[in-house]
C-alpha positions as CSV (number, residue, x, y, z in Angstrom):
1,X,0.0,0.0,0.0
2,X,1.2,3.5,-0.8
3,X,2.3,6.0,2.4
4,X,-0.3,7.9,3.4
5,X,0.3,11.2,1.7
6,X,0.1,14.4,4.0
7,X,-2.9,16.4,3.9
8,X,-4.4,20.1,4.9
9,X,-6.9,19.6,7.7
10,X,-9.9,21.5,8.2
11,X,-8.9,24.6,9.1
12,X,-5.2,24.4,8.2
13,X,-4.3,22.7,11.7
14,X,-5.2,19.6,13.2
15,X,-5.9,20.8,16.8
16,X,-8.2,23.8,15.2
17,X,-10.8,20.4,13.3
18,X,-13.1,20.6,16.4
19,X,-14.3,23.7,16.0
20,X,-14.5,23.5,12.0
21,X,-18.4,23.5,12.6
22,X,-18.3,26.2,14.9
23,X,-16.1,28.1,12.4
24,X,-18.9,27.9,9.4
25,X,-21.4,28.9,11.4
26,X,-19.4,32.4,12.3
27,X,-18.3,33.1,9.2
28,X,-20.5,31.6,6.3
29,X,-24.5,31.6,5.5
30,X,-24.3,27.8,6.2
31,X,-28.0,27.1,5.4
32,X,-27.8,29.2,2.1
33,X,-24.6,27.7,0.5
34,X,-25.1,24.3,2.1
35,X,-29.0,24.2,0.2
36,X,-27.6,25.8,-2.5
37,X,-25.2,22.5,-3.2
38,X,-27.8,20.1,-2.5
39,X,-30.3,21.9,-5.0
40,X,-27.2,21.7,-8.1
41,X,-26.8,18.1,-7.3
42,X,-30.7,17.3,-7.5
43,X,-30.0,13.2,-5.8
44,X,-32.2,11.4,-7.5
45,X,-33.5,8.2,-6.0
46,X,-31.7,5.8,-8.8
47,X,-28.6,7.5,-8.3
48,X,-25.1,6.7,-6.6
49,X,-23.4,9.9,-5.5
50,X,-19.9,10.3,-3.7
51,X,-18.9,12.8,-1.8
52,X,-15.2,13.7,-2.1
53,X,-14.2,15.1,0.9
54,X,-17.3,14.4,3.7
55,X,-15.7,16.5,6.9
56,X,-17.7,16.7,9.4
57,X,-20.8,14.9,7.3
58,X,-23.3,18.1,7.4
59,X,-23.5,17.6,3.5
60,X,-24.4,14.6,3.1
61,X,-26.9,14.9,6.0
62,X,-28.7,17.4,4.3
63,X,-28.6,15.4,0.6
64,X,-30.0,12.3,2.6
65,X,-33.1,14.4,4.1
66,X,-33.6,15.8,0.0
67,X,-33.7,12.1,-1.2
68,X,-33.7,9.6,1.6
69,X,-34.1,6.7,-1.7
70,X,-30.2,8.1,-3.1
71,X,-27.3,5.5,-2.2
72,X,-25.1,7.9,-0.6
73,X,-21.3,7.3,0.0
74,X,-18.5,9.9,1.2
75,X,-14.5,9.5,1.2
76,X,-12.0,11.6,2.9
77,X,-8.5,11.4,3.8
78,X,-8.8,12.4,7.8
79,X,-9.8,9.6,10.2
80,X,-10.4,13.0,12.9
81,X,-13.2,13.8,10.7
82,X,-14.6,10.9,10.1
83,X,-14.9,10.1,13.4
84,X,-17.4,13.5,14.0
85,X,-19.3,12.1,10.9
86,X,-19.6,8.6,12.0
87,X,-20.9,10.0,15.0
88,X,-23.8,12.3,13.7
89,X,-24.6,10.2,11.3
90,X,-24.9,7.3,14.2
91,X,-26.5,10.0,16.3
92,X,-29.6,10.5,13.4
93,X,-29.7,6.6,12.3
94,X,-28.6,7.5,9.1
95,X,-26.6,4.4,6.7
96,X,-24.2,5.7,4.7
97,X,-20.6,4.4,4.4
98,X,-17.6,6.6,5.2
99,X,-14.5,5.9,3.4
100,X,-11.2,6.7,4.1
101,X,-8.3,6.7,1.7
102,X,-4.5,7.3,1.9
103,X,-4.2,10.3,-0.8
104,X,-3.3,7.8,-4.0
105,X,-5.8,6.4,-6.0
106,X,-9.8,6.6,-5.1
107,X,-10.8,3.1,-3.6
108,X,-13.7,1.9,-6.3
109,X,-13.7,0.7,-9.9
110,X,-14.2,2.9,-12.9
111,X,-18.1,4.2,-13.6
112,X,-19.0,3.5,-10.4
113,X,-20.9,6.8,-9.7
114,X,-23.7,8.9,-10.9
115,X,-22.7,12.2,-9.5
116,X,-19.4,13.3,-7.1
117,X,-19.9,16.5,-5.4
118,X,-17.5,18.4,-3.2
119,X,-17.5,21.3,-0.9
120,X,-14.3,23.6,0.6
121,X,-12.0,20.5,-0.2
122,X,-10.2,21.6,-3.6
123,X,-9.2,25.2,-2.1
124,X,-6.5,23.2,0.3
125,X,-5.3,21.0,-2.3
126,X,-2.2,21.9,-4.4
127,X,-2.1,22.2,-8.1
128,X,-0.7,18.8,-8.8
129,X,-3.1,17.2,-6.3
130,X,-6.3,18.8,-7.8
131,X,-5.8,17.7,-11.3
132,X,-5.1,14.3,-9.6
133,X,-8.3,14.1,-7.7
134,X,-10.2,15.6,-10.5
135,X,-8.8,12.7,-12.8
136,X,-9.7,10.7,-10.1
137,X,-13.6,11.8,-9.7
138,X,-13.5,11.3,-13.8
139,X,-12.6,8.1,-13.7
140,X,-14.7,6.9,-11.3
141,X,-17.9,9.0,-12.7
142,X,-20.0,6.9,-15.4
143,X,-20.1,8.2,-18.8
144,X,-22.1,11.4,-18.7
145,X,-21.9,11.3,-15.0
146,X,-22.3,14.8,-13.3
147,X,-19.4,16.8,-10.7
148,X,-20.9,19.4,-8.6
149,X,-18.1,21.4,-7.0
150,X,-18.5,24.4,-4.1
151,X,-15.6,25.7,-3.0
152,X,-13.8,29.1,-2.9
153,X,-13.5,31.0,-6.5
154,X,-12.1,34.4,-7.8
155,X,-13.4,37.2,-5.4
156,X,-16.5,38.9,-7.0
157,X,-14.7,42.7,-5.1
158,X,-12.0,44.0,-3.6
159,X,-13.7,43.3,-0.4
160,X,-14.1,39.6,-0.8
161,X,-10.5,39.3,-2.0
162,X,-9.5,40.6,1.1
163,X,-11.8,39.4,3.2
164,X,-10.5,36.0,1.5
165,X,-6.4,36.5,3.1
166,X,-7.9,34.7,6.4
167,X,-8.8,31.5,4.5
168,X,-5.2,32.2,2.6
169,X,-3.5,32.7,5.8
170,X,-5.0,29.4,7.5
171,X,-5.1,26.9,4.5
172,X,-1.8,28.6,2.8
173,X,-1.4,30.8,-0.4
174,X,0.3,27.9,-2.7
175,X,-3.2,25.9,-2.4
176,X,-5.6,28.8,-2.5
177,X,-4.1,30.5,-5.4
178,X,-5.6,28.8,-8.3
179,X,-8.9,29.5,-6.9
180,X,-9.2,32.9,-5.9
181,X,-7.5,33.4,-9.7
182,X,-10.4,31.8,-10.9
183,X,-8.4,29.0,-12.3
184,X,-10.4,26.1,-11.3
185,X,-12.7,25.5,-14.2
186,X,-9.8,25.4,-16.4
187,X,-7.9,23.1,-14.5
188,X,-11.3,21.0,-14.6
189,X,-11.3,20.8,-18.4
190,X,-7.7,20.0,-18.4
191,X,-8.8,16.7,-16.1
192,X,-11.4,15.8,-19.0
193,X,-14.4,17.5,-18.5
194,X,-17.1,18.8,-20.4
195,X,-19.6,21.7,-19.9
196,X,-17.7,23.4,-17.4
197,X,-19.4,26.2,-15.8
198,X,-20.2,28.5,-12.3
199,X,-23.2,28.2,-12.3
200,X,-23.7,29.9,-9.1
201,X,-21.9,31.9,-6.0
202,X,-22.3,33.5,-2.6
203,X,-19.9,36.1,-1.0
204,X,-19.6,35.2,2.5
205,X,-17.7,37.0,5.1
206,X,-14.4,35.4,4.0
207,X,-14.6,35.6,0.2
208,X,-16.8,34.4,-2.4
209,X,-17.9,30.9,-2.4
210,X,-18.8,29.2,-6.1
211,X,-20.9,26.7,-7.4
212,X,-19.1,24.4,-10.7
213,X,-20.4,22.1,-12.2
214,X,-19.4,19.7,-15.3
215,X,-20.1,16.3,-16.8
216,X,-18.0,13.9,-17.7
């Protein structure tokens, strides 16, 4: 098995994951741009949907109560988060499997999803590793499959660009670069996509948080 690569937690430090809830509710308009993601992706019941980069679970909570009859199934690289997932999902009597994964290749077969969506993950991921895991959500998607991402884009002012430094300062300017440049849906394309598009966005109190979406 390949070494376990390192990762960014939530937040930028590992001590700080506890109070990544907490953190949302302070600075974003949780309800608003958690809803919004759900209502892109549209679960269907027929449909398998991943979601790369769980956290804490409040996702995929929220795209259970929309479609209770969707097979849902998340994958993340931190064993701290999954552990707060496990537990609210355990908490609610919710089924849905939490996988974890060691950074390298995505642990299912090719065209094994209907839909991957992803929120605040891509932001703390470095160039080389987004194209990666974008390669990786392609090759798992089925042909025609949908990707639904949320995550921070280029600053719609000067405000939200500065306003956006705090995320920069926590989760580090090398990862966040490409995506307050706006340089996400290109590097999207460049992992095989089609129909690339924001299709959406919210400015928050920490930047401006947009809604992609492509097909495969």
């Amino acid at each position: 098995m390949n070494k376990k690569k390192e990762f960014i937690p939530a937040l930028g430090y590992d001590w700080l994951t506890s109070f990544y809830d907490l953190t949302i509710k302070l600075t974003m308009p949780e309800k608003e741009f958690r809803s919004k993601l759900v209502q892109i992706l549209e679960p269907q019941s027929n449909e398998t949907i991943l979601e790369f980069g769980f956290g804490t679970g409040e996702n995929l909570i929220l795209t259970h109560l929309e479609n209770k009859e969707t097979k849902l199934v998340g994958l993340d690289i931190d064993p701290k988060v999954k552990s707060i997932a496990e537990y609210k999902l355990n908490k609610l009597g919710f089924n849905i499997a939490l996988d974890l994964y060691n950074g390298s290749n995505f642990p299912y077969t090719e065209n094994s999803f209907d839909k991957v969506f992803s929120s605040l993950v891509f932001h703390q991921l470095e160039r080389e590793t987004k194209l990666f895991c974008l390669k990786e959500i392609h090759r798992v998607l089925i042909p025609n499959g949908k990707l639904i991402i949320g995550d921070w884009g280029k600053a719609k002012s000067k405000m939200m660009r500065i306003a956006f430094l705090l995320v920069q300062i926590l989760d580090g300017f090398k990862t966040t670069d490409d995506n307050v440049k706006g340089y996400l849906p290109e590097l999207i394309k460049q992992s095989g996509f089609k129909d690339v598009r924001e299709v959406d966005f919210i400015n928050t109190k920490i930047g401006t948080y947009s809604y992609y979406s492509a097909v495969k």
